[in-house]
C-alpha positions as a Python dict, from the first residue, in 0.01 Angstrom:
ca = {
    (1, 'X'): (0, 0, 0),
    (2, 'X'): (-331, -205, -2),
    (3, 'X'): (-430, -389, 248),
    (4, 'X'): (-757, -633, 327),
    (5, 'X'): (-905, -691, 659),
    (6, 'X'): (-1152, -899, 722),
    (7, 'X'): (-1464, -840, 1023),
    (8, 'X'): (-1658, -1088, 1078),
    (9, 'X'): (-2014, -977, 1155),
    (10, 'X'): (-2335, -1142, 1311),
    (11, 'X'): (-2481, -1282, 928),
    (12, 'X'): (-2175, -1244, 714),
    (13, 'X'): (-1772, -1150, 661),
    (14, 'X'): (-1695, -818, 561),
    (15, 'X'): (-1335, -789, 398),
    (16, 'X'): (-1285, -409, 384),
    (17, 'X'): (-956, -281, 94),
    (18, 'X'): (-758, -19, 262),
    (19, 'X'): (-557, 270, 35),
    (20, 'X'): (-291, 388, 327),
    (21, 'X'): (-601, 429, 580),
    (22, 'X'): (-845, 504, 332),
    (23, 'X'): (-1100, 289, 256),
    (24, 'X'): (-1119, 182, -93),
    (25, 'X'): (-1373, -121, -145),
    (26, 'X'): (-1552, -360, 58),
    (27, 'X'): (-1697, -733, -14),
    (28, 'X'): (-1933, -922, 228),
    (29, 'X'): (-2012, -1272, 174),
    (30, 'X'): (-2104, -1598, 398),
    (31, 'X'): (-1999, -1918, 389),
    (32, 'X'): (-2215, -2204, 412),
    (33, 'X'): (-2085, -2593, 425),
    (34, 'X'): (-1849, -2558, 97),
    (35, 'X'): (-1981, -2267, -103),
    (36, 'X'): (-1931, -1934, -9),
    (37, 'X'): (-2162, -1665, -138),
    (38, 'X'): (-2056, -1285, -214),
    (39, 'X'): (-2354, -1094, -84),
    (40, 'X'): (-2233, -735, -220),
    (41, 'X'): (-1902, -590, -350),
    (42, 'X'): (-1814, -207, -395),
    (43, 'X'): (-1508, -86, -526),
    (44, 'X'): (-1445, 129, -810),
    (45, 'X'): (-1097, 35, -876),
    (46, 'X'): (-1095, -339, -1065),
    (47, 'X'): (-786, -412, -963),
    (48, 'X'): (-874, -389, -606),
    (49, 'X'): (-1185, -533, -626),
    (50, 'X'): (-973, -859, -770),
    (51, 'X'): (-768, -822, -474),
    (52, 'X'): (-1099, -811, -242),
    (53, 'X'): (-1222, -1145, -411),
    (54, 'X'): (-938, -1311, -352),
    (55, 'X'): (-941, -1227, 29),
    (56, 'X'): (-1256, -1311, 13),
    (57, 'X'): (-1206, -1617, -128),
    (58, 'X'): (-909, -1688, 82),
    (59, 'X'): (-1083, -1611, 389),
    (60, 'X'): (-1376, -1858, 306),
    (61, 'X'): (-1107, -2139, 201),
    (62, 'X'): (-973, -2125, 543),
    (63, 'X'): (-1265, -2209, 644),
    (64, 'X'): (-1360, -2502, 408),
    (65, 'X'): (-1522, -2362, 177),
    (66, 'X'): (-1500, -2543, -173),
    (67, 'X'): (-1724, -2294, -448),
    (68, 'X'): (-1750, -1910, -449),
    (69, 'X'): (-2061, -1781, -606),
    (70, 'X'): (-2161, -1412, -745),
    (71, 'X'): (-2467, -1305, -837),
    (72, 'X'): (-2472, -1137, -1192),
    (73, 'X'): (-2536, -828, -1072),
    (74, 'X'): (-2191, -810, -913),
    (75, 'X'): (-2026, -919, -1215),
    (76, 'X'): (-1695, -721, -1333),
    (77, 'X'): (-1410, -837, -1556),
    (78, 'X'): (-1181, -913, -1210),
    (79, 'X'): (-1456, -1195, -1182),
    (80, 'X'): (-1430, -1310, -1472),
    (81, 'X'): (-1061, -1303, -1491),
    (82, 'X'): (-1076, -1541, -1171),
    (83, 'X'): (-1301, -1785, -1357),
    (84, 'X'): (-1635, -1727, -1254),
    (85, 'X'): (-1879, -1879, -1503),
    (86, 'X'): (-2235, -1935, -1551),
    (87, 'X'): (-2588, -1724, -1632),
    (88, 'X'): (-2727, -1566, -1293),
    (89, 'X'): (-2504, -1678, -1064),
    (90, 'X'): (-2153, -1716, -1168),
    (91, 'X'): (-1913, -1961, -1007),
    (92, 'X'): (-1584, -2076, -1008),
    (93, 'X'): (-1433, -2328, -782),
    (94, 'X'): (-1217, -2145, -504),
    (95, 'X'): (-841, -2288, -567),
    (96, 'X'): (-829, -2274, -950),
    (97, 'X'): (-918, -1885, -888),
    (98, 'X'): (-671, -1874, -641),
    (99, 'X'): (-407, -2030, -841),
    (100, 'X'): (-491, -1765, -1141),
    (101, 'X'): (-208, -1524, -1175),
    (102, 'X'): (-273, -1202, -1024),
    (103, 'X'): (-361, -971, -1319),
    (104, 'X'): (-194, -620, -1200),
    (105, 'X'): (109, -762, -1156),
    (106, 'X'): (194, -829, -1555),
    (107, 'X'): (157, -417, -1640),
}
């Protein structure tokens, strides 16, 4: 079972992915007014890296955020499945990714 828990730390929230208690992926990001902003993302696995952005996303929602934002260099097709658009920073806005259907669960 995976599982996502989130730290919060002094400059940002980390949302770590947990295989049993392995760890499997982690995302960091802050949130600031209504945009949140992944800082870095590293997971190998895309499916669980879709499930870390929508933690992510989740987590900053709860919190008001309105906007996620990625730089391009994070970019990865579970991004892209959620919606996130644009040139060097890709967006999307938080509930319309949220309302996506979950694309593991269709295999």
């Amino acid at each position: 079972m995976i599982r996502f828990v989130p730290f919060e730390k002094e400059n940002c929230v980390e949302v770590v992915a947990y295989d049993s208690e392995n760890p499997a992926g982690t995302a960091k990001f802050n949130v600031e007014g209504f945009n949140m902003s992944f800082i870095s993302v590293k997971c190998t696995d895309d499916i669980i890296l879709e499930g870390l952005a929508r933690a992510s996303m989740n987590y900053a929602a709860n919190r008001n955020a309105y906007i996620a934002k990625i730089s391009k260099e994070f970019d990865a097709p579970a991004f892209r499945r959620l919606g996130f658009e644009g040139e060097k920073i890709l967006s999307v806005e938080i509930p319309e990714a949220l309302m996506s259907g979950c694309s593991g669960c269709h295999q």
